[in-house]
C-alpha positions in Angstrom: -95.8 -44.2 30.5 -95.6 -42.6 27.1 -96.9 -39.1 26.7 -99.3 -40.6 23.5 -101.6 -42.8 25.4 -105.2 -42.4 25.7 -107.3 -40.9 28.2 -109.2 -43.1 30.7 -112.6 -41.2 31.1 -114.2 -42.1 33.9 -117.4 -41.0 36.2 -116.8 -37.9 38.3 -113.5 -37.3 36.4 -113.1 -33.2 37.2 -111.8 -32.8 33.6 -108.8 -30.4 33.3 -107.1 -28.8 29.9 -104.6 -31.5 30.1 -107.4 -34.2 29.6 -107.9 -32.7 25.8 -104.2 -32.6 25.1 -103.5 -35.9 26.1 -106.3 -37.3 23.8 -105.8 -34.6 21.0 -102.0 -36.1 20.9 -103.6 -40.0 21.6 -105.4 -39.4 18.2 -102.2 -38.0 16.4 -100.1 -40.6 17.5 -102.9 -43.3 16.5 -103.2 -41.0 12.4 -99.4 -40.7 12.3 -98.6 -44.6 13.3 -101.0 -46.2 10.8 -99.8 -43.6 8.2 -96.4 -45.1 8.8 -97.8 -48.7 8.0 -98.9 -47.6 4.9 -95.6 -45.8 3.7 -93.0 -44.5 5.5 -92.0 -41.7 3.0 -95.5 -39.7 3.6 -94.3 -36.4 4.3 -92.5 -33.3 2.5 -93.4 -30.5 0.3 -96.7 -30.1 -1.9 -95.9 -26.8 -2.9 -92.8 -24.5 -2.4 -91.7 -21.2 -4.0 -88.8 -20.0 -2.3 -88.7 -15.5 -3.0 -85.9 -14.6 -5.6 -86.5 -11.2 -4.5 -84.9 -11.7 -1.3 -81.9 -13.8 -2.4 -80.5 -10.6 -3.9 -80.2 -8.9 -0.3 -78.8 -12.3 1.6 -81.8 -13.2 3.0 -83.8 -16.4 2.0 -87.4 -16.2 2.3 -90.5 -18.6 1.3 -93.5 -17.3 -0.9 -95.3 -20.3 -0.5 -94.8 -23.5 1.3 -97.5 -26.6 1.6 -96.8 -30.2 3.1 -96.8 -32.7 5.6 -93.7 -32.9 8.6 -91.9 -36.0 9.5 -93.5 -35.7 12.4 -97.1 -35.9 11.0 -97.8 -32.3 11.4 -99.3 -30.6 8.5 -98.9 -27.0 7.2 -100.0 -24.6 4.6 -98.2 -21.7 5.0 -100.0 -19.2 2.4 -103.3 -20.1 4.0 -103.3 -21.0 7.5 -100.1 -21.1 9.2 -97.3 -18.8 10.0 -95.3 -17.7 7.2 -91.4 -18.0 9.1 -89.1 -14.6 8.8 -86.6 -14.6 6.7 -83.2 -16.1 6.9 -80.6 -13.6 7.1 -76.8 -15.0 5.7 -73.7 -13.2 7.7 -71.6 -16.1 7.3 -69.2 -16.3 4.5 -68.8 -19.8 4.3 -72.3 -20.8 3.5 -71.2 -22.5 0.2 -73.2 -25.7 -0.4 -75.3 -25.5 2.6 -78.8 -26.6 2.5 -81.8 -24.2 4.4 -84.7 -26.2 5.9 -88.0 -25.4 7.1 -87.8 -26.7 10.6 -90.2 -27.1 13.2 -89.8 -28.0 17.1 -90.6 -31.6 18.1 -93.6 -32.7 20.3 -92.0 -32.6 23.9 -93.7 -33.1 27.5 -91.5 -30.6 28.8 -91.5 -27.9 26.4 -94.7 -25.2 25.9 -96.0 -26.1 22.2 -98.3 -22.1 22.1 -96.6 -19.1 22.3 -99.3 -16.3 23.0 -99.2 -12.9 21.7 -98.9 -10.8 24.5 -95.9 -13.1 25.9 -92.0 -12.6 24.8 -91.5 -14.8 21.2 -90.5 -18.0 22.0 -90.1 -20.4 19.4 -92.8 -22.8 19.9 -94.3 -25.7 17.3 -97.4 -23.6 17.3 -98.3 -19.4 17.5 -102.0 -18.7 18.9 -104.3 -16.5 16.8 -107.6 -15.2 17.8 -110.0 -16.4 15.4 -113.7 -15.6 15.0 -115.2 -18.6 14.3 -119.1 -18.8 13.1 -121.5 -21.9 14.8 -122.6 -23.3 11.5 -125.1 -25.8 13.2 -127.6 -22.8 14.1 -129.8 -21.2 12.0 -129.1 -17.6 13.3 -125.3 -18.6 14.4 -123.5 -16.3 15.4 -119.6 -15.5 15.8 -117.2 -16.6 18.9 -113.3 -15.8 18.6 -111.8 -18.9 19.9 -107.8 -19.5 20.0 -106.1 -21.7 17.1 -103.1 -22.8 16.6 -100.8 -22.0 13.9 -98.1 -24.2 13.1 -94.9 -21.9 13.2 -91.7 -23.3 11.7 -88.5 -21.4 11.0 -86.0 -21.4 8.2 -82.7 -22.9 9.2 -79.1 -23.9 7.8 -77.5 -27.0 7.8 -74.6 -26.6 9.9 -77.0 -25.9 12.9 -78.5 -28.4 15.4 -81.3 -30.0 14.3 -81.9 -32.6 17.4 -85.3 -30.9 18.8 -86.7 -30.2 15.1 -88.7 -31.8 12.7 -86.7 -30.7 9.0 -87.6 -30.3 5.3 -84.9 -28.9 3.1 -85.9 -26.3 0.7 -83.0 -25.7 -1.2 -78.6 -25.5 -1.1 -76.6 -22.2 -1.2 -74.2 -22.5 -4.1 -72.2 -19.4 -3.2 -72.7 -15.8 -1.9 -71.4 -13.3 -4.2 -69.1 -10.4 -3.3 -72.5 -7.8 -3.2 -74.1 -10.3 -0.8 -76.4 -11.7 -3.1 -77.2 -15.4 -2.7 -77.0 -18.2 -5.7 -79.2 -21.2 -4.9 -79.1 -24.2 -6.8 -81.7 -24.4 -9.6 -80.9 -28.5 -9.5 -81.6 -29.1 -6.0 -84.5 -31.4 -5.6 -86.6 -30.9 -1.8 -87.8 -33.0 0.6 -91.4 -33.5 -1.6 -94.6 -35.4 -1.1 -95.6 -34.5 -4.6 -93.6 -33.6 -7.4 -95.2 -30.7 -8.3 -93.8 -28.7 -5.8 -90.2 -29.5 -8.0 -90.8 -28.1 -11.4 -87.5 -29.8 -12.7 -89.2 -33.2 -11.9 -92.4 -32.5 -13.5 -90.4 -31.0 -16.9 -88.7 -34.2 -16.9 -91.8 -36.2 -16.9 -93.5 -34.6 -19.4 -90.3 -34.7 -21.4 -90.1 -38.6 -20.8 -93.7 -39.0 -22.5 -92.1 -36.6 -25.5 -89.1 -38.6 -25.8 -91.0 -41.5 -25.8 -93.7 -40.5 -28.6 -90.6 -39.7 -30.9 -89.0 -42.6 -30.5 -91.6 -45.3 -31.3 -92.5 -43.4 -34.1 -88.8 -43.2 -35.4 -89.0 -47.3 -35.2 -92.2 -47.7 -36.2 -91.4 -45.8 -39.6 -87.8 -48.0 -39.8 -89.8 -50.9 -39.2 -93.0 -50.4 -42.2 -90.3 -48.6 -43.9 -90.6 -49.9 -47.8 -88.2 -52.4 -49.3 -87.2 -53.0 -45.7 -88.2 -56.6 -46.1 -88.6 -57.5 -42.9 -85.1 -57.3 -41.8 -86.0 -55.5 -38.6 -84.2 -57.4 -35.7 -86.2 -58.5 -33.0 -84.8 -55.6 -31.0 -86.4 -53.1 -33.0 -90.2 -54.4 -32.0 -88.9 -55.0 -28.5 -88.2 -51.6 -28.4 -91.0 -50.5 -29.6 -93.2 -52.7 -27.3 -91.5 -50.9 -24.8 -91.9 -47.3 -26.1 -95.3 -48.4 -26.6 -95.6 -49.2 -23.1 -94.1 -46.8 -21.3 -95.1 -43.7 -23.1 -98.8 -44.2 -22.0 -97.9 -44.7 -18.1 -95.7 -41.2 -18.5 -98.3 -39.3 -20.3 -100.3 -40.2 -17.2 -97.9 -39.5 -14.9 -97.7 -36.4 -16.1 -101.0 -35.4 -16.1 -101.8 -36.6 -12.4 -102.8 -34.0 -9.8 -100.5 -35.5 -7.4 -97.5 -37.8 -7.7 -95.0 -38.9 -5.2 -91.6 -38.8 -5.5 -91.3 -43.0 -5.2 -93.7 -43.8 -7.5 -91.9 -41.9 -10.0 -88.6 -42.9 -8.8 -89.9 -47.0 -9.3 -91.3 -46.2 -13.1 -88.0 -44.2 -13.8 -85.8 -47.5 -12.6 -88.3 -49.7 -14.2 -87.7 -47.9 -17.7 -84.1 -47.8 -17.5 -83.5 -51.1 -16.1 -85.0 -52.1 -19.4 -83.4 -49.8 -21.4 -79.5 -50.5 -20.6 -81.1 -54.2 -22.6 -80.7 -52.3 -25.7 -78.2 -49.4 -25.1 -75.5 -50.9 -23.5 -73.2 -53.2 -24.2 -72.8 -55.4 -20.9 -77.0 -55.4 -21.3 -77.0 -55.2 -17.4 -78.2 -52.4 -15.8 -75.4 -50.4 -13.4 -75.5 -49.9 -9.9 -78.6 -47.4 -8.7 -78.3 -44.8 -6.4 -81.2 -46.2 -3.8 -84.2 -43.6 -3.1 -83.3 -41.0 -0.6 -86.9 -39.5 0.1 -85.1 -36.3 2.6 -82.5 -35.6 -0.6 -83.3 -37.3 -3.6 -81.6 -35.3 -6.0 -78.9 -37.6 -6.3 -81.4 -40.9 -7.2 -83.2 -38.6 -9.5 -80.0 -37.5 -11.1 -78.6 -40.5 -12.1 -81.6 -41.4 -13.5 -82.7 -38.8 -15.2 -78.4 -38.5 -16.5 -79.4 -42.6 -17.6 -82.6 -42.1 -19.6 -81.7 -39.2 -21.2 -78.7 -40.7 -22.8 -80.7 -44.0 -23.5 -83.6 -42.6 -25.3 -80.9 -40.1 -27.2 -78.8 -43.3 -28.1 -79.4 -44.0 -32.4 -79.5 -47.9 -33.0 -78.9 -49.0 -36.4 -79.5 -52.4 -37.6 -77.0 -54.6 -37.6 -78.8 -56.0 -40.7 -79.4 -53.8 -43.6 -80.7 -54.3 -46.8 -79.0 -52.7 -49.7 -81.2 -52.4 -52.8 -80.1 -54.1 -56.1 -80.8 -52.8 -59.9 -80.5 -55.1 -62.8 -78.6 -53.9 -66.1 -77.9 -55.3 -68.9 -76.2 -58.5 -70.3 -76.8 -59.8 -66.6 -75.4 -57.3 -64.8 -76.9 -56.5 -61.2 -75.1 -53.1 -59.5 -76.0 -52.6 -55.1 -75.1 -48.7 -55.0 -73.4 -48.0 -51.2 -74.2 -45.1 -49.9 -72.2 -45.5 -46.9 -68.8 -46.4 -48.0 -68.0 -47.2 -43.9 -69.4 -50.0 -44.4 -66.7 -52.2 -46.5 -64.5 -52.1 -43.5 -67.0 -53.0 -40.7 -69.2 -55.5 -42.1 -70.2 -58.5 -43.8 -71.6 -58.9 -47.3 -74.1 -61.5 -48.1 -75.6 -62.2 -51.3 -78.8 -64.6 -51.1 -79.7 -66.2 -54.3 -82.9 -68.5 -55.3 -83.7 -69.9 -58.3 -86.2 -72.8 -60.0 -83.4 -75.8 -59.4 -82.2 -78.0 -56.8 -80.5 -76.0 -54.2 -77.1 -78.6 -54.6 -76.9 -77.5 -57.9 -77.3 -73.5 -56.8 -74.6 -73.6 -54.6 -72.3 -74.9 -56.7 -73.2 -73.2 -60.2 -73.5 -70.0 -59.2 -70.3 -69.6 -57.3 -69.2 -70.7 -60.9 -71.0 -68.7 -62.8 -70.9 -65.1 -60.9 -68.3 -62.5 -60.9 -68.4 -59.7 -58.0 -66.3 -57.2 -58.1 -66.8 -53.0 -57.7 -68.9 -51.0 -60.4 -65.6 -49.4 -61.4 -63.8 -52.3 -61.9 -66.7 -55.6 -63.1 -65.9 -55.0 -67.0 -62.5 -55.0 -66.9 -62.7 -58.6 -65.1 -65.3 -60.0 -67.4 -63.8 -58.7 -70.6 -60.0 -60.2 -69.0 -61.7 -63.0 -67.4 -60.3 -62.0 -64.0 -61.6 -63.6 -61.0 -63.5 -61.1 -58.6 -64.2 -61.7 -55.6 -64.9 -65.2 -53.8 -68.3 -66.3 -52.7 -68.5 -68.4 -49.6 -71.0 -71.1 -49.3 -72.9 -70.7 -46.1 -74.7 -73.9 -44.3 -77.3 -71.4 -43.2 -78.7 -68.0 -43.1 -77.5 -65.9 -40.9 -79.3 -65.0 -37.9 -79.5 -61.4 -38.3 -81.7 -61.9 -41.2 -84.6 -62.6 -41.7 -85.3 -66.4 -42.9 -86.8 -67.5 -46.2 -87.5 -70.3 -47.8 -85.5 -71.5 -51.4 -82.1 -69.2 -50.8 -78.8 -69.9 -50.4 -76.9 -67.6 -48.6 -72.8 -67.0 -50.0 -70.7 -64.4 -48.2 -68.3 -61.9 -50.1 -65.0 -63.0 -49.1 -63.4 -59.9 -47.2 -59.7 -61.6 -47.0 -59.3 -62.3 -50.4 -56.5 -59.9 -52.7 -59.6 -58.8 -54.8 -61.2 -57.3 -51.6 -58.9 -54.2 -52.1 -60.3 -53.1 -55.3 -63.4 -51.8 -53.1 -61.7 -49.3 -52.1 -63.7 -45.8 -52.4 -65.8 -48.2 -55.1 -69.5 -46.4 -55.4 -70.9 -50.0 -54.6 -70.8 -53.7 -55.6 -71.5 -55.3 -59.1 -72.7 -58.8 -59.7 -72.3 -60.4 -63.1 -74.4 -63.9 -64.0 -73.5 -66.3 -66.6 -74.7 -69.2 -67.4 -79.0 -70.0 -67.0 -80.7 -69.9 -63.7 -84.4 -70.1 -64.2 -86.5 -67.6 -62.1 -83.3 -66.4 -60.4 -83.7 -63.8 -57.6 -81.4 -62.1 -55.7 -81.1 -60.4 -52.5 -77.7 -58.2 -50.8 -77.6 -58.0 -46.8 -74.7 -55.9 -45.2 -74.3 -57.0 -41.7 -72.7 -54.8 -39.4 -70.0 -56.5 -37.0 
């Protein structure tokens, strides 16, 4: 019969130490098992300073260490429980080893106290007298009674873990030549709250940061003026979603407690959705799965992921470029980016007060495109400039309106190549077209 089942209490039992045992480790087993139900990742580090002091002799050595064992049992080091000795390295070869805290499993055949006055034997649990006051009398007074401290030890990786329950704390990049010890300032430990990783909670607070900027950043593209309302529907989807998100991290971040999961689901959930607008395949890559006993490498990728997402600039493919009329029908679009010519399309939408039949085919008649540099030397030679192209409809980067025709700037046509370091287009309109308005898109390919 297992060694967690409960007592039977019956009359004229003689009751023995080994009656409270077996119930105190019925009712541990019975807390631990319907823990387990509820999550199966419920244990690991609240809190963990590991001393830097001691790193410079070879020795590693815990300030502070708070949490919950695999095993159920729990253990605040600073306060209640044994603080373990420190670690001595000897061994050379201790180059990415990881160092747990480690403490012996529950067993039926092994003694659990080790008492004061007996040799040290590494038990899960060191007695300490204790005076303890009765609270439930008026003029109580003090008893020392014996309680158990839970007593783990610090351990390395390469060592035999079979009879303990294990946290790792942190990995041994190298041991210099003085003997000092370099840990890894990236390692992430076995946590049941982020807080006790400070390079988790940073990245947070830096995802809610990130976040802010970049809604704002499209909100300002999107209200911007003259933009028209050209703003693809990926620029308010994006938004939506920093909009979103930037809430649930600000909260995140401000949580007493958060474990490592539920910050590892809201970290896939955002990047999931961000590889939509930052990556070309718009599917999200393979993830690392969690790893709750060394989840650096989920978090890394991750946290590699996002960062590159959220520092990824997206320009819109459509953008408007601003026209000013001149004189004798002239109309000039000034390019500031001359990249542009070579890697994207020109569109020039035109309405005017007459039957749209008679707009297409006039105006590609009656208007002469060709650079600023080079638009009075084709009207005064009457040179033709460059085609227009009749389209059936507007394009779908842009945004619709009603009236306009929509011609594209023939790219492949000989006249193309007088754009070359041109300061910008020039649009010249003969002929009468009544309440005539004009608009220039450049759409990125």
């Amino acid at each position: 019969m297992g060694s967690s089942n409960r007592v039977v209490w019956s009359d004229g039992l003689f009751i023995k130490p080994q009656h409270f045992q077996q119930q105190q480790r019925y009712l541990e087993q019975q807390i631990h098992q319907r823990s387990l139900a509820l999550c199966r990742s419920l244990y690991g580090f609240s809190a963990l300073a590991l001393n830097d002091e001691y790193l410079g002799f070879g020795r590693i050595s815990l300030v502070n260490a708070a949490g919950l064992f695999a095993d159920g049992t729990c253990f605040d080091l600073l306060r209640d429980d044994v603080m373990p000795q420190p670690l001595e390295i000897t061994d050379a070869s201790v180059a990415n080893q990881l160092v747990y805290l480690a403490l012996p499993l529950q067993s039926n055949t092994q003694t659990e106290i080790c008492w004061p006055e007996e040799p040290a034997v590494h038990s899960r649990f060191q007695a300490a007298c204790t005076d303890i006051r009765d609270l439930h009398t008026t003029q109580g007074d003090t008893h020392s009674v014996d309680l158990a401290r839970v007593a783990p030890r610090l351990m390395l990786g390469n060592q035999d873990f079979s009879a303990y329950s294990t946290l790792a704390i942190g990995r041994i990049l190298e041991q210099r030549a003085n003997g000092s010890l370099m840990m890894d300032a990236n390692f992430i430990p076995t946590l049941l709250d982020i807080k006790a990783a400070p390079r988790l909670q940073r990245f947070v607070e830096e995802m809610a940061g990130l976040m802010r900027e970049r809604a704002r950043n499209i909100a300002d593209r999107v209200g911007a003026p003259g933009h028209n309302g050209v703003a693809e529907v990926t620029d308010f989807l994006l938004l939506q979603l920093m909009n979103r998100s930037h809430p649930r991290f600000l909260h995140l971040s401000r949580l007493p407690q958060l474990h490592p999961q539920a910050l590892y689901e809201a970290l896939l959930e955002l990047c999931a959705e961000l590889v939509t607008f930052t990556d070309q395949s718009r599917l999200p890559p393979p993830f690392v799965p969690y790893h709750h006993d060394l989840p650096e490498v989920c978090f890394s990728q991750l946290m590699q992921l996002l960062r590159q997402a959220l520092s990824t600039v997206l320009e819109p493919q459509a953008m408007a470029i601003g026209l000013q009329e001149r004189q004798f029908g002239l109309t000039v679009a000034p390019l500031h980016d001359s990249g542009l010519i070579g890697s994207a399309e020109f569109i020039l939408a035109v309405k005017a007060d007459m039957p749209h039949d008679d707009l297409r085919s006039g105006f590609v008649q009656q208007c002469k495109v060709a650079s600023v540099e080079k638009i009075r030397d084709l009207i005064s030679l009457q040179l033709p400039g460059i085609p227009l192209v009749v389209l059936p409809v507007a394009p779908r980067q842009l945004p619709y309106h009603a009236g306009y025709v929509y011609f594209q700037l023939d790219d492949n046509s000989q006249a193309w190549q007088m754009l070359e370091n041109a300061s910008g287009f020039a649009f010249h309109v003969a002929g009468e077209f009544p309440a005539l308005e004009m608009q220039f898109w450049a759409i990125r390919r």
